[in-house]
N, C-alpha and C positions, 0 to 999 in steps of 0.2 A: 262494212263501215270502218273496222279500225285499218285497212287497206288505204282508206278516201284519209283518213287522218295522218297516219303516219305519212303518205307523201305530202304532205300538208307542212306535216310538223319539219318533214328532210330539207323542202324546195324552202320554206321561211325561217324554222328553228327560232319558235318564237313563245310568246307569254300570253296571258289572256288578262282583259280586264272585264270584269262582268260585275256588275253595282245594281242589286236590287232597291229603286230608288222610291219614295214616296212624294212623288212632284206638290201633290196635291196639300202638302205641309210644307214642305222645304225646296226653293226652284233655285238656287243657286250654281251658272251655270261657270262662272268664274271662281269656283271653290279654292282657297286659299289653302298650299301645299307645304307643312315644316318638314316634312319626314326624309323628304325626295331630295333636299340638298341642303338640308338646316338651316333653311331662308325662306322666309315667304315668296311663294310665286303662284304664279297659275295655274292648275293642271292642268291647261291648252302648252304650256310652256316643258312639260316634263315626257320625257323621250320613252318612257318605260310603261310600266303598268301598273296604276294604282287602284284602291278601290277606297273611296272615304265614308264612312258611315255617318251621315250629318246627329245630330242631336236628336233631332226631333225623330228622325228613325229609331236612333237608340230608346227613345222615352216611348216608342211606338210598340216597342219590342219587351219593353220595362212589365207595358200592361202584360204579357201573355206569360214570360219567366226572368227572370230577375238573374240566372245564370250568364253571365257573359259569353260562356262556350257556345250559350245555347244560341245567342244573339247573333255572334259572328258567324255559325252555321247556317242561318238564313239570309246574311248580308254579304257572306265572300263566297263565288264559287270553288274556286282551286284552294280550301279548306275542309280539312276532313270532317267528319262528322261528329256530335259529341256521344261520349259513353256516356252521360247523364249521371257520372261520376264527379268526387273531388280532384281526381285524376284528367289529364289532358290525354293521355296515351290514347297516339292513334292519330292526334290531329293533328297533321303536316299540314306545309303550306306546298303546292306541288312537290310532293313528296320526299320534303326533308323538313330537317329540324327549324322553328321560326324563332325568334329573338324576338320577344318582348317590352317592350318599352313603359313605362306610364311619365309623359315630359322628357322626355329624353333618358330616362333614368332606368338601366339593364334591371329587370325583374328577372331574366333567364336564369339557370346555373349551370350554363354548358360541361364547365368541370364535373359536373354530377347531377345528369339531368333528370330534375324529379318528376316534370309533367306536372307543376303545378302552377304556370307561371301565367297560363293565360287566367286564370281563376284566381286575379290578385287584388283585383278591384270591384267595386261597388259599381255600377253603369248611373247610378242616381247624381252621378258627380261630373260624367264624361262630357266634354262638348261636341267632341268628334271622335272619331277612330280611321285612322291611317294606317293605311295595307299597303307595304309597298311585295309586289311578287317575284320571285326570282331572288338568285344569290346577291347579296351585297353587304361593302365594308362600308358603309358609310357607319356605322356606329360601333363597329368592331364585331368579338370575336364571337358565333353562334349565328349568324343570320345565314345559314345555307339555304333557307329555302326562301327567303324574305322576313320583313319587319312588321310588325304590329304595334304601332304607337298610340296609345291611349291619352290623347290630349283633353286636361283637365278644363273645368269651367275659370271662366275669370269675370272679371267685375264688368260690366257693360251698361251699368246704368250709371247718371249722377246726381242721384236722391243720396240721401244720405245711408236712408236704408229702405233695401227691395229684400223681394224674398220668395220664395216658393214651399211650400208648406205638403207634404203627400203622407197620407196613409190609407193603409190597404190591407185587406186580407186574404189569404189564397185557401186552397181547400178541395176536395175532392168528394167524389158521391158514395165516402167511406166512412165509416167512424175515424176517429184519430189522426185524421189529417189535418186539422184548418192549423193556418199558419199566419202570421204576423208581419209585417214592415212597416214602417214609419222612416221618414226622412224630413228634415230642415237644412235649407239654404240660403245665407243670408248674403247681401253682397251691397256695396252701396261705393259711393267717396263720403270720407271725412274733410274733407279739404280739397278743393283743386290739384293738389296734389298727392294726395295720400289715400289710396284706396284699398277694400278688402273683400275678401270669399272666406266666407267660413261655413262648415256640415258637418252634420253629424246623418247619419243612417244606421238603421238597425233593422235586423231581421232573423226572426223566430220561424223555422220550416217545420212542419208535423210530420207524420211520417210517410212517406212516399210509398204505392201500389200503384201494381200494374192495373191491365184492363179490368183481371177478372176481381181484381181488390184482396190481392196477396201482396206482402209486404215484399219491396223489393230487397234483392240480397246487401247487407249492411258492411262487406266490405266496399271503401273508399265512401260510404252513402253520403250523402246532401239533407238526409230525413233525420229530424229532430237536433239541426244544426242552428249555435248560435250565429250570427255573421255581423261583423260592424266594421263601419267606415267612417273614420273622421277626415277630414282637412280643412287648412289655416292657410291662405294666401295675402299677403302685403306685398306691397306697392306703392313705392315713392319714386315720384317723376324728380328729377334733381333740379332739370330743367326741360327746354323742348326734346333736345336731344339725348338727354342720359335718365335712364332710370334705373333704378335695383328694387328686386323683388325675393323675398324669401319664403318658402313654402315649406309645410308638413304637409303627408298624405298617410294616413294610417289605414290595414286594415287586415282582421286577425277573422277568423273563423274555426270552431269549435263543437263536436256533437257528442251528443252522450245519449246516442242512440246504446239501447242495450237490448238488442235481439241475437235469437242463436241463427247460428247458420246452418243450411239445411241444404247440402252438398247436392246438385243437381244431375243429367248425365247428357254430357254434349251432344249437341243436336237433337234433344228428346224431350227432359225435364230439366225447366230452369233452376239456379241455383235461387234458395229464396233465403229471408229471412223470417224466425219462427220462434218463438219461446221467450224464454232467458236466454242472453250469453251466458261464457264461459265463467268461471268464479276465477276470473281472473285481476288481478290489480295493473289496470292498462291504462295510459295516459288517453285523453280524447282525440280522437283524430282530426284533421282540418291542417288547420296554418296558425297557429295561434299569434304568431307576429308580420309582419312584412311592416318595419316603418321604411320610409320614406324623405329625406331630408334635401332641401334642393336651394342655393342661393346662385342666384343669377345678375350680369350688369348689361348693359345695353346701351351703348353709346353711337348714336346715327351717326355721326358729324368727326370720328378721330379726329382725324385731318383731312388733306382735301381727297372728298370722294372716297372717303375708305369707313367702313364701319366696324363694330366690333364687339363680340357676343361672348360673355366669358359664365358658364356654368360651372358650379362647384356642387356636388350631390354624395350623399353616403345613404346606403342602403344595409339595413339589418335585417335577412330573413330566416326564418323558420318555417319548416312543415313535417307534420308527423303521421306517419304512416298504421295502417293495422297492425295487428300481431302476426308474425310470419313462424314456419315450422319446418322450412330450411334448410336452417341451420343448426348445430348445435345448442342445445337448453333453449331452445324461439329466443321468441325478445319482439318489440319495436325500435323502428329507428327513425331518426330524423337525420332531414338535411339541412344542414344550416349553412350559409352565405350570409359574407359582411362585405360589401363592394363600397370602394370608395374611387373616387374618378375626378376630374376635371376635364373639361371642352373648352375650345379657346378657336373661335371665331371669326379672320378678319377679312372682310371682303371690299374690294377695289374696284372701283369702276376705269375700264380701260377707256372706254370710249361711251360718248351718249350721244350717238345723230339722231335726226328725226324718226327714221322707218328703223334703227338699227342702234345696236348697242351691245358690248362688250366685257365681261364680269371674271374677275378671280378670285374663288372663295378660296383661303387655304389657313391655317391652325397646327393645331395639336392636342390628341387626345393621349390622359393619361390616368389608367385604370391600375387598378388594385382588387383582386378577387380574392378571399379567403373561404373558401367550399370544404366540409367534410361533410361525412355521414357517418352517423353513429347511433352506438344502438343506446336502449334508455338505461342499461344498466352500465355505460361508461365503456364498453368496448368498441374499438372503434372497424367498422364495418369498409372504411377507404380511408387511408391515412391524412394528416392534415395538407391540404393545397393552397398555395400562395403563388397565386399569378400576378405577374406586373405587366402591363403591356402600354408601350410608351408608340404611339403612332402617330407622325408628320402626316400632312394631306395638302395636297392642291386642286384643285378643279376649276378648269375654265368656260365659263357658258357664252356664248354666243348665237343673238338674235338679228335676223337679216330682214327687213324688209315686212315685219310682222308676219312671218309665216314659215320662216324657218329657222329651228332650234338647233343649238351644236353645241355639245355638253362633253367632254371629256376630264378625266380625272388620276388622280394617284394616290396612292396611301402605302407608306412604309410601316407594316407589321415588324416589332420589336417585342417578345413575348421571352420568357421568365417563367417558370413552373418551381418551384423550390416543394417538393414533397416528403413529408418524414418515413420515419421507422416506422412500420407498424408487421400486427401477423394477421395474417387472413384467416376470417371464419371458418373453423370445420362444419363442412356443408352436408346434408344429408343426401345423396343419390336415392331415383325412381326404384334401387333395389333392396334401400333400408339401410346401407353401410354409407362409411363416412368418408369424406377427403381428408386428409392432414394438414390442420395446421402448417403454416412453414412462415417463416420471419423473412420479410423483405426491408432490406434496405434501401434508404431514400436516396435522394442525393436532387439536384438541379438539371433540367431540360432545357433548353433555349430553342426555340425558332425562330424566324426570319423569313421577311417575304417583302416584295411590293406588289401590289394588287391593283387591279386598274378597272376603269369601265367607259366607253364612248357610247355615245347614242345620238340619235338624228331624229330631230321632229318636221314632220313636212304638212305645213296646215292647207291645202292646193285650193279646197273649197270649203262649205257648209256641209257639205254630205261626202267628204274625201279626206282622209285626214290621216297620214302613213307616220309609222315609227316603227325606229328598230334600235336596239343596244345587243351592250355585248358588254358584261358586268362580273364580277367575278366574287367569290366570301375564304374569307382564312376564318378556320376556327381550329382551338383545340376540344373539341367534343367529345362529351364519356372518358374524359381521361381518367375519373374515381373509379368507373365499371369494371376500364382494364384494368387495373390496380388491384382490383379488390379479387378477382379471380385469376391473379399471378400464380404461375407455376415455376416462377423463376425468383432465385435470392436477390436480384438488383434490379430495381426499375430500369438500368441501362439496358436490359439484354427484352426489353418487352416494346411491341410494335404499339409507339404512340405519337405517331407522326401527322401534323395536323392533315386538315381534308382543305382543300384549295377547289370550290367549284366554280367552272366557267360558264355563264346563264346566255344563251342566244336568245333574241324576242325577235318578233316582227306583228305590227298587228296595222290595222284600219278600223274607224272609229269616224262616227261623223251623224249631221242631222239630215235625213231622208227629204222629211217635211217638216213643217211646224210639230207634227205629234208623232214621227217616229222620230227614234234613236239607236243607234247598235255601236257593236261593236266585234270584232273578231280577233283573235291572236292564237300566236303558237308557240312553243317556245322548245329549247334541248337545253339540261345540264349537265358538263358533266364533271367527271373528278376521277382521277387519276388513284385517290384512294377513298373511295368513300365508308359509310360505317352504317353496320345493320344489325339488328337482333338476332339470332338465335340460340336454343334451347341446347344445354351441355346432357352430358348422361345425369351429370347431379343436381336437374332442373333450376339451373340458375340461367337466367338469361348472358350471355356473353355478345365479345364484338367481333362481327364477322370483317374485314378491311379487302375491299377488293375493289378493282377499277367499275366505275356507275355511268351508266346513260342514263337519264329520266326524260322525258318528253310527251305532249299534250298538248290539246287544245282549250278553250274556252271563248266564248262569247255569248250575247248578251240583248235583247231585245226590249224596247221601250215604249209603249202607246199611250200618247193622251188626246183621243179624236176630243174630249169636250172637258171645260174646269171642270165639271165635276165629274169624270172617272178619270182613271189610267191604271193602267195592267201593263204587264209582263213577264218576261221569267228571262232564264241562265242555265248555260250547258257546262261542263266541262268534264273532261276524259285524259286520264294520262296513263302511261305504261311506264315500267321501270327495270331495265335489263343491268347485267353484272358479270363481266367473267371472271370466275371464281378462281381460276389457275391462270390470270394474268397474263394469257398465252393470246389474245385476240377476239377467244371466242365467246362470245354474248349469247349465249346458249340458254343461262341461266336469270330466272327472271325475280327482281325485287321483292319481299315477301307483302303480303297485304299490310302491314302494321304499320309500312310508310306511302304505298300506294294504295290510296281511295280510289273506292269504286265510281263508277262514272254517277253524276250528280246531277237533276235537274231541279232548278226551282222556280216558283211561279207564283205570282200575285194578281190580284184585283183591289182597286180602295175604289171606293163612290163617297161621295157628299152629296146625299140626298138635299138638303139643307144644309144653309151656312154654319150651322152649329152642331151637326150630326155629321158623323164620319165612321165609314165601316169599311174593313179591310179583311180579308183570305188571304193566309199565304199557306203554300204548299213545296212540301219539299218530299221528291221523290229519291230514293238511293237504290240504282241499279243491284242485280247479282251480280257478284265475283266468282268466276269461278278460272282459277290459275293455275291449280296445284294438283297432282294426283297425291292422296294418301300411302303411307306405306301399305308396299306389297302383302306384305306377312300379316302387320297387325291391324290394319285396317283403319289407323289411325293418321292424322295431319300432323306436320310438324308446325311448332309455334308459329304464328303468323301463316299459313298456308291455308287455313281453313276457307269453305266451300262460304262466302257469303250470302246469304240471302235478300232478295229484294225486299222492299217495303216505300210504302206511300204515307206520308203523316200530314194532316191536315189543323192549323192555327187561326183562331179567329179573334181579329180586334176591333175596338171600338171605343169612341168617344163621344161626350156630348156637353159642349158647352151650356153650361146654365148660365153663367153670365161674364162677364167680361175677367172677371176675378177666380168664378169657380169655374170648374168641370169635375165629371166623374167620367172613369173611363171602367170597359168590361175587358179581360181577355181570356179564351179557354183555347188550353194547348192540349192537342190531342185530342183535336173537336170529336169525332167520333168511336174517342175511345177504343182506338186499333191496339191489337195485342198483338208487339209485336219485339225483336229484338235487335241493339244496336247491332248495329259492324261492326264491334270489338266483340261482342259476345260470339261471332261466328270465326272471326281471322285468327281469334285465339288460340281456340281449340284447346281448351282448357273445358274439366267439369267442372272447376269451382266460378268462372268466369263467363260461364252460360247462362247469362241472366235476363230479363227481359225489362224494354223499354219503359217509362210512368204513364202509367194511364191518363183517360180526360182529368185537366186540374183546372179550375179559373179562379180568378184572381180579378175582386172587384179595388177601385180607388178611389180615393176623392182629392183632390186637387186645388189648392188655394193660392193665388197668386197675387202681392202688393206689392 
């Protein structure tokens, strides 16, 4: 099998789009595209691979877990799986790092990447979600493996005021689990001209068990977390063609879970939670801030045939991590980013025939990143980072005859690191004894690059429908990690040279019949120096920089023989090679932590009745098995562990009661399998062998005016 893919992936070197869709709520087959070229367009018009998560999917998914990680694990396949942690670690997007978005606005912290980025929003508020797969600059610096853009709700009615009303409760067949959400949505015009979106969401989690109703282990937990989500949208049309809008998007999450940890032994006994914690004085764990600040203009009409899009955004995040032991005296630490940015806009119409048409988007983006980490007692854990990156861009689209696309593009990366003094942690080694402290010296980094991507849409028929790109991403990533475990007194003398990857696609995609659908692709990345985890003697994760192949398949299947069912499911498979000595030879292969195991997933929805709707979904995770253990001690090095398969089964449902209400059911982990993620095995950690949450449901009620 991986013999049939890999020529697969050689002869195409391409991407996959795979959309588990729910036709039977949302049949949108002209879905409207910002992500793919920061304009609205068609995804019939877009060269590459995307996956969109419409609304009503996300609200579909809302009933069964309220986790976004958890959501996007059953809607994108070339996405890892989640740890069912506050932690992201582990979910790539074809097996690198993904850049974040919510409206265009970087939630990432590439400089210092926390793994908390996909977990920054409330799904109660989303109208879509945009995957785009593969390396790209369209939004700058962190997207090696692709984008995930979280595009919020906006005003669509013109009552003065509508609104959407939910509460719900979740819970387990445990004591001390039931848990809490409420959400309000209001949205309306004031005027002809003046419209708005405002919410508020909250939500109380009890404490999370596995199958057999053992608490699950409480570092990074989701159990007994506060979580909330505000935003404030306005909306003034000036005239037809210009309008400006200003938004807030708040949202902070906090647990004061207080259970002891009860060290488990990998691959045997999981790590659980049990008792009291520690009598320790520790901040709560979560994200206690991530605001959000966004003013945008939009003028159709500049002058002739030219439009123009000007976003101005500032982002203030936090997240705070468990107590760690290390390092010298523990401690907690947070990471904090404050990004500030402007987008600028302007696209030309070169030509507009009948069958055929001609477009030049091009701007300038200009970012401002300020990232540290730090512990809570004032020491700083990575020195302060100040990035500025000033990027020009052009890209030309051209449509021929309604069936063929022609997209090419440029962006000149302009990048600035300014990093201070600092001294690095005395770390504690697997043998009891310490590093030494040493003082490193800051000073200024600069890169430079231009980065490109062409692509080719060929629409031939209804059931043939070819495309291929060749896309590229500059980032600086984990520049805090190497920082922070320097063996050297000047940041000059340390390898922190970005990672430039080149994305090849090819896929087909098209309608069989009226009731099927598919899709296939392939894709190779690669990089010239790419950047990976592993384990030092003084168990601190470091970065390993060596030249990367990544490569995979995915595709996609879609049935709707009658309105009232449609099923499906989704493959995808990738492998990740690396020559360690730069020398040619790919000998050595990516560790599991950025390569997911091969992934299948699969639904059924029926609408017995116009007002009853029931849906299965299923998501299978193959075994990995990559790595031999040490000879001697019998043990995996980080990321190498033997993964185990596992089958998890979700059940939803709705039922209108009347055109105003519904109450929906959903129970995740319908059968209550005991089982543990993919990060609990590729870890290979005894503190990080833990196991999956048991059956939870989660009933709502629904009021809509």
């Amino acid at each position: 099998m991986k013999k049939v893919l890999l020529s697969v992936a050689c002869l195409g070197t391409v991407a996959a789009f795979a959309q588990v869709k729910d036709t039977l709520q949302t049949k949108n087959v002209e879905e409207v595209v910002l992500t793919a070229s920061r304009k609205k367009e068609s995804i019939k018009e877009v060269p590459s691979s995307i996956t969109i998560v419409g609304e009503k999917q996300v609200q579909s998914q809302l009933t069964v877990n309220s986790d976004i990680t958890s959501i996007l694990q059953y809607t994108v396949p070339s996405l890892g799986t989640s740890s069912g942690q506050t932690s992201n670690s582990g979910q790539t997007l074809r097996g690198r790092q993904v850049l974040v978005l919510i409206d265009g606005i970087p939630q990432s912290t590439p400089l210092r990447n926390g793994a908390r980025d996909i977990r920054s929003i409330d799904p109660s508020v989303i109208e879509r979600i945009e995957v785009i797969k593969g390396a790209s600059s369209i939004y700058g610096n962190g997207a090696d493996g692709g984008i995930i853009n979280y595009i919020t709700k906006r005003s669509k009615s013109d009552q003065k005021i509508s609104g959407v009303s939910q509460i719900g409760i979740t819970g387990q067949p445990y004591g001390g689990t039931l848990g809490f959400r409420a959400s309000q949505l209001l949205s309306g015009k004031i005027t002809n001209k003046f419209d708005y979106v405002a919410s508020l969401a909250y939500e109380r989690t009890g404490y999370m068990k596995d199958g057999d109703g053992v608490s699950l282990s409480p570092t990074y937990s989701t159990a007994k977390m506060d979580n909330y989500n505000g935003m404030l949208k306005l909306g003034y049309d000036l005239n037809q063609n210009q309008r400006i809008e200003a938004s807030y998007i708040g949202y902070a999450s906090k647990s004061d879970l207080d259970l002891g940890l009860k060290t488990g032994k990998y691959g045997i006994t999981p790590t659980i939670g049990e008792g009291r914690g520690k009598n320790l004085e520790t901040t709560p764990q979560g994200t206690p801030r991530n605001h959000n600040y966004k003013l945008s203009y939009d003028n159709k009409n500049l002058f002739n045939g030219t439009s123009l899009n000007v976003n101005l955004y500032y982002q203030d995040f936090r997240t705070v991590y468990g107590y760690s032991d290390t390092f010298l005296n523990g401690g907690q630490s947070n990471v904090i980013s404050k990004k500030k940015g402007a987008r600028v806009n302007l696209d030309t119409q070169l030509w507009n025939a009948q069958n055929s048409q001609a477009e030049i988007i091009y701007g300038m983006d200009v970012l401002n990143d300020q990232t540290v980490q730090k512990l809570e007692d004032g020491r700083y854990w990575t020195p302060d980072m100040d990035m500025t990156n000033i990027a020009p861009f052009a890209l030309i689209k051209i449509d021929l005859l309604k069936k063929l696309t022609i997209k090419g593009g440029v962006r000149y990366e302009n990048i600035k690191v300014k990093a201070g003094d600092f001294n690095t942690l005395s770390s504690i080694k697997s043998d009891g004894t310490f590093t030494q402290s040493i003082f490193v010296t800051g000073g200024t980094l600069k890169y430079n690059a231009f980065v490109g991507n062409i692509g080719v849409r060929y629409n031939i028929e209804n059931y043939l429908n070819l495309f291929g790109s060749f896309s590229q991403a500059y980032s600086i990533n984990e520049l805090g990690r190497i920082l922070r475990t320097s063996t050297q007194g000047t940041i000059q003398n340390l390898e922190t040279k970005p990672i430039i990857v080149n994305n090849y696609e090819f896929g087909a995609t098209g309608q069989i019949s009226k009731w099927i659908n598919y899709e296939i692709t392939s894709y190779v990345s690669t990089s010239k120096l790419g950047a990976s985890f592993v384990q030092s003697p003084d168990r601190a994760l470091t970065i390993q920089r060596s030249p990367e192949i990544v490569y995979g398949v995915e595709g996609f299947l879609h049935f709707t023989p009658a309105k009232w069912i449609n099923f499906g499911g989704s493959y995808s498979w990738m492998e990740g090679i690396t020559s360690i000595k730069n020398d040619g030879d790919y000998s050595v292969k990516i560790n599991n932590s950025r390569i997911s195991a091969p992934k299948v997933l699969a639904y059924v929805q029926v609408r017995p009745t116009r007002t009853l709707s029931l849906g299965v979904d299923m998501l299978h995770s193959f075994a990995q098995d990559r790595f031999e253990p040490n000879a001697k001690t019998g043990q995996y090095a980080y990321g190498e562990g033997k993964v185990a398969e596992y089958t998890v089964f979700n059940f939803r449902s709705s039922y209108e009661v009347s055109n105003n209400w519904k109450v929906s059911l959903g129970i995740e982990n319908l059968f209550n399998k005991l089982y543990q993620p993919s990060i609990a095995w590729w870890s290979a950690r005894d503190s990080e062998f833990i196991n999956s949450l048991g059956m939870r449901g989660t009933f709502m009620i629904e009021y809509k005016f």
